[in-house]
N, C-alpha and C positions, 0 to 999 in steps of 0.2 A: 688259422694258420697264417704265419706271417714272414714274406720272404724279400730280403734285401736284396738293393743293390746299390752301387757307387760307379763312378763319384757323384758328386753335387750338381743338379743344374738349377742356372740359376731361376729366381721366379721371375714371374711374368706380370708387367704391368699393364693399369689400365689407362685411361688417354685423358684422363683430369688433368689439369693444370695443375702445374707445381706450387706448393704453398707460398706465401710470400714468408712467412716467420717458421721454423723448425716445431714442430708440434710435438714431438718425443715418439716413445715406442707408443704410439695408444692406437687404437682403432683406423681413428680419421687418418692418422699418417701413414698407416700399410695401404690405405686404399688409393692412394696416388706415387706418384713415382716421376724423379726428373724427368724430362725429354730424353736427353744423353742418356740416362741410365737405361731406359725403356728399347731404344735403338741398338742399343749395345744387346740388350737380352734377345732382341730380335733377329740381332745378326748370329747371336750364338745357338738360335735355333734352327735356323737357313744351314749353320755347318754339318750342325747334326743330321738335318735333312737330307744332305748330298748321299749319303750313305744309309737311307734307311731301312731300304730293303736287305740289301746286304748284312747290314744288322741283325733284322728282323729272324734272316736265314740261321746266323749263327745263333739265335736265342729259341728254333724248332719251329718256327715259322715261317715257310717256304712256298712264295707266291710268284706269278709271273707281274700280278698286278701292284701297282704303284698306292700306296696311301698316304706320299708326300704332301698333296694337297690337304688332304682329310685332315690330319694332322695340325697344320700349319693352321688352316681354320679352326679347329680346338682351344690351339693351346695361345692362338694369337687373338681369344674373343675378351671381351670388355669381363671386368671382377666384380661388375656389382653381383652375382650367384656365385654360387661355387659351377665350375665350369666341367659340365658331363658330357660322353659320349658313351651314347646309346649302339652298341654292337650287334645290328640282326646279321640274317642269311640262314640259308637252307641245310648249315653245315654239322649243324649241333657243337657238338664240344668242341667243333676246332674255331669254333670263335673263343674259347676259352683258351684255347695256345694263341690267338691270334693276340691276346687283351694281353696277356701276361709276357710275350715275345715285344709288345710294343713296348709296355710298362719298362722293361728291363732296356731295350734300345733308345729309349729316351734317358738312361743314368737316371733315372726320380731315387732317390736316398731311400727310402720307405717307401714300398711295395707290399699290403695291405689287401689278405684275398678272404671274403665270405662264401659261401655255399651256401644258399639256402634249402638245398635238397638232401644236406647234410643231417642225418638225425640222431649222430650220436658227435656233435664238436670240440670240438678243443675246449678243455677248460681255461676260464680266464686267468691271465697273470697271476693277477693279485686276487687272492682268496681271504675275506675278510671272515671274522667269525659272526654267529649269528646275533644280529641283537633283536631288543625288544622292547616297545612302547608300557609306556605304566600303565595298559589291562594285559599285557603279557604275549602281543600278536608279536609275530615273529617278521622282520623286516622279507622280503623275497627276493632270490638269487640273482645275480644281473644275467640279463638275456645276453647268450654271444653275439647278437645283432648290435645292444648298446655298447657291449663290450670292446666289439671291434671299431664301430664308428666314434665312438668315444676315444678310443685312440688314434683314428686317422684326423681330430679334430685336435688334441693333445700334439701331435705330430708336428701337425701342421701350420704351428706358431712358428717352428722355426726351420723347416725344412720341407725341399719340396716332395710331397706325399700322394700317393695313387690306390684309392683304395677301390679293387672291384667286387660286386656283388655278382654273382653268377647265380642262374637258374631263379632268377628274379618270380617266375610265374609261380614257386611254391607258396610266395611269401601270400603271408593275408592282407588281405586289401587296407587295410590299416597303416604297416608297414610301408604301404607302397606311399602312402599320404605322410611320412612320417618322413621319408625319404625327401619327395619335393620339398617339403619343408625346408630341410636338411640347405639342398641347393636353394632357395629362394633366399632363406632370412641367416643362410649362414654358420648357425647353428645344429646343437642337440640335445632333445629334453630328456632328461632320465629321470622321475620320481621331481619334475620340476626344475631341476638342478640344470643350467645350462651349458653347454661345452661347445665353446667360439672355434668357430676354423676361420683359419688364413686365406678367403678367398685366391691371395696370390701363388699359395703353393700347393692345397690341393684340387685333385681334379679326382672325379668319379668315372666308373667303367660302369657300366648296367649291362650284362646281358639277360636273355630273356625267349623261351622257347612259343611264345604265346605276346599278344597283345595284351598292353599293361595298361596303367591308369593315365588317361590320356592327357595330364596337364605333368606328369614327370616325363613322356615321351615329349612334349611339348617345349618345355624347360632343355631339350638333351640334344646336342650337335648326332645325325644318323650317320652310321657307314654300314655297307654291305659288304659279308665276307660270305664269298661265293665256296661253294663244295670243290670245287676245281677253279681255277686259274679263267678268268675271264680273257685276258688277252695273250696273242699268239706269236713266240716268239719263233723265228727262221734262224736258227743255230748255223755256223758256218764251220769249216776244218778248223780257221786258225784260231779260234778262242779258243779249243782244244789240243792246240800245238797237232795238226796233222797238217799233212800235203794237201794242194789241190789234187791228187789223187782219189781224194776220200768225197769230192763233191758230188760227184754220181750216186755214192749209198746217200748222205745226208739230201738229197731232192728226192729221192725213192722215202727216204723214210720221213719227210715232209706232210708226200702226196699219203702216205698210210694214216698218220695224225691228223691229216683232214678229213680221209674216211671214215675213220674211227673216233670222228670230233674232239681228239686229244690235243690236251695245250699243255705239255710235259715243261717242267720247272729246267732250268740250267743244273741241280743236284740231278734230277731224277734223270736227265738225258744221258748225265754224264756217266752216271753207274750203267745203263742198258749198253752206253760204248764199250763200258768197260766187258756186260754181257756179250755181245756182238763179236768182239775181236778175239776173247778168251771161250765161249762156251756153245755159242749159237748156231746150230748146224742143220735145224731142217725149221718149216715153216710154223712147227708144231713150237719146237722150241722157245719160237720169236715171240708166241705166242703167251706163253710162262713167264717171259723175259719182262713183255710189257704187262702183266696180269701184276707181275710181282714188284716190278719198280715206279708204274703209275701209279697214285692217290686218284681216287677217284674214277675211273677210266669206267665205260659200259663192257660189263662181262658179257650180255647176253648180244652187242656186239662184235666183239672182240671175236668169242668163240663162232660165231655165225658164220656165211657164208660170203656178207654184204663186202670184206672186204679181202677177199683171197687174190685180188689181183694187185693188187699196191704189197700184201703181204708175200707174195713170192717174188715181183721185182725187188725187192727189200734182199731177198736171200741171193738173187743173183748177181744182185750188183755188190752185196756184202762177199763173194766168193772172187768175183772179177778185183775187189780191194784185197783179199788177201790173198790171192793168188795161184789159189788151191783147191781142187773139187773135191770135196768128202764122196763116201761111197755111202749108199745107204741099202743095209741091209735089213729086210724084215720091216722094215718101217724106222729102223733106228738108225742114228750117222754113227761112223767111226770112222776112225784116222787111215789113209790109203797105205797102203800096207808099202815096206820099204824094200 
């Protein structure tokens, strides 16, 4: 499967000295790059950076945590390999929206996705017919592994290309040795035949449910993408356009999120406000509210006991903002009768 996006960023050089005499399109010349020019690509990565997360969010990627740095060390390391990051954490496939939400917030032109867990794939583009040697063997299919990396090498002569391999742990240990290759010498061998990548323009994602062959983890910049949100953001009324009125429920429902060791995103706060003012009417409620809008959150938690007291100041101080006591009958709220 192969999914684009635009525009163009530019590549990224390495820190060679600039040639004294013009060397043309050939090898030696992609692997160096002016001062000024190289400065410039770095400042155009610094812009994109200001905005990443943000990005991140509008491409189904939604974290509290920052991978500005992670990044910048990537995409800013030297070209002698093709330059990979390695995506663990405890999250399983949401490192897979995390690789492809980055892929796409970075503009790379060609965006370039394997499955290895895949076992029935895309067939390749181009379908050649069958040939055959003079005792009559029949040539063999290209693997959608060459197929695709052959194209992210193809790619990658002239634009900047991101190819990830997900569920790396299916592959056979061969693969994985075929891979380092890949990022060491630059290359791709098919039946001998070589296919040159542009150290400057692509870059590999490897994710991975298991430990893998320890000189391609080796060879590969790591990041952790946690199941939840690592760090804890103190939400205030006005990023939400409310009154200091509202700061009483938001310290109430603070102290709940640290009971219940929640580190809820600015999307996911923002919809339970929206639960809160429009739908929220007994403790039980609240309870649904955050069951259904948190990612990740502890159910057995959550429903427990441990935190029934941060969860009914939560509904008092929610009643004292709106200004209204629901009646509750049978165990259920309804609206006070007029």
């Amino acid at each position: 499967m192969r999914l684009t996006a635009s525009p163009k960023l530019p590549p990224i050089g390495d820190r060679q000295a600039p040639a004294t005499e013009p060397l043309g399109d050939t090898p030696a010349y992609r692997q160096q790059m002016l001062p000024r020019q190289q400065l410039r690509c770095y400042a155009a990565i610094i812009m994109k950076m200001n905005s990443l997360r943000e990005k991140m969010a509008s491409n189904g990627f939604e974290s509290n945590d920052d991978y500005e740095f992670q990044t910048r060390c990537l995409l800013t390391a030297p070209t002698d390999k093709i330059r990979t990051l390695c995506i663990e954490g405890d999250c399983e496939r949401r490192k897979t929206a995390f690789a492809t939400a980055l892929a796409h917030s970075l503009d790379f032109t060609r965006i370039l996705y394997h499955d290895f867990s895949d076992r029935t794939p895309p067939q390749p583009e181009l379908v050649l017919p069958d040939t055959q040697d003079d005792y009559g063997r029949k040539e063999p299919a290209i693997e959608p592994l060459d197929d695709i990396a052959s194209q992210a090498c193809a790619f990658s002569e002239a634009e900047p290309t991101i190819l990830i391999m997900d569920q790396l742990q299916m592959a056979d240990f061969r693969e994985h040795i075929r891979i380092h290759r890949l990022i060491r010498d630059r290359q791709w061998l098919i039946r001998d035949a070589p296919y040159y990548a542009n150290a400057h323009n692509l870059v590999l994602f490897l994710i991975s449910e298991e430990t893998f062959y320890h000189s391609l983890r080796r060879a590969s910049f790591r990041v952790w993408v946690s199941r939840v949100s690592q760090r804890r953001i103190d939400f205030r009324p006005a990023e939400f356009g409310l009154e200091d009125s509202a700061i009483p429920l938001f310290d109430a429902l603070s102290d709940l999120f640290r009971a219940l060791e929640a580190t809820p995103t600015r999307g996911e706060f923002a919809y339970l406000l929206h639960d809160l003012t429009e739908q929220v009417q007994t403790e039980m409620h609240l309870r649904h509210a955050l069951f259904g809008r948190f990612e990740g959150i502890d159910r057995e938690r959550l429903y427990g006991d441990t935190a029934n007291p941060q969860l009914d100041r939560v509904i008092d101080r929610l009643r004292d903002y709106l200004g209204s006591e629901p009646i509750i009958i049978g165990g259920d709220a309804t609206e006070p009768p007029t």
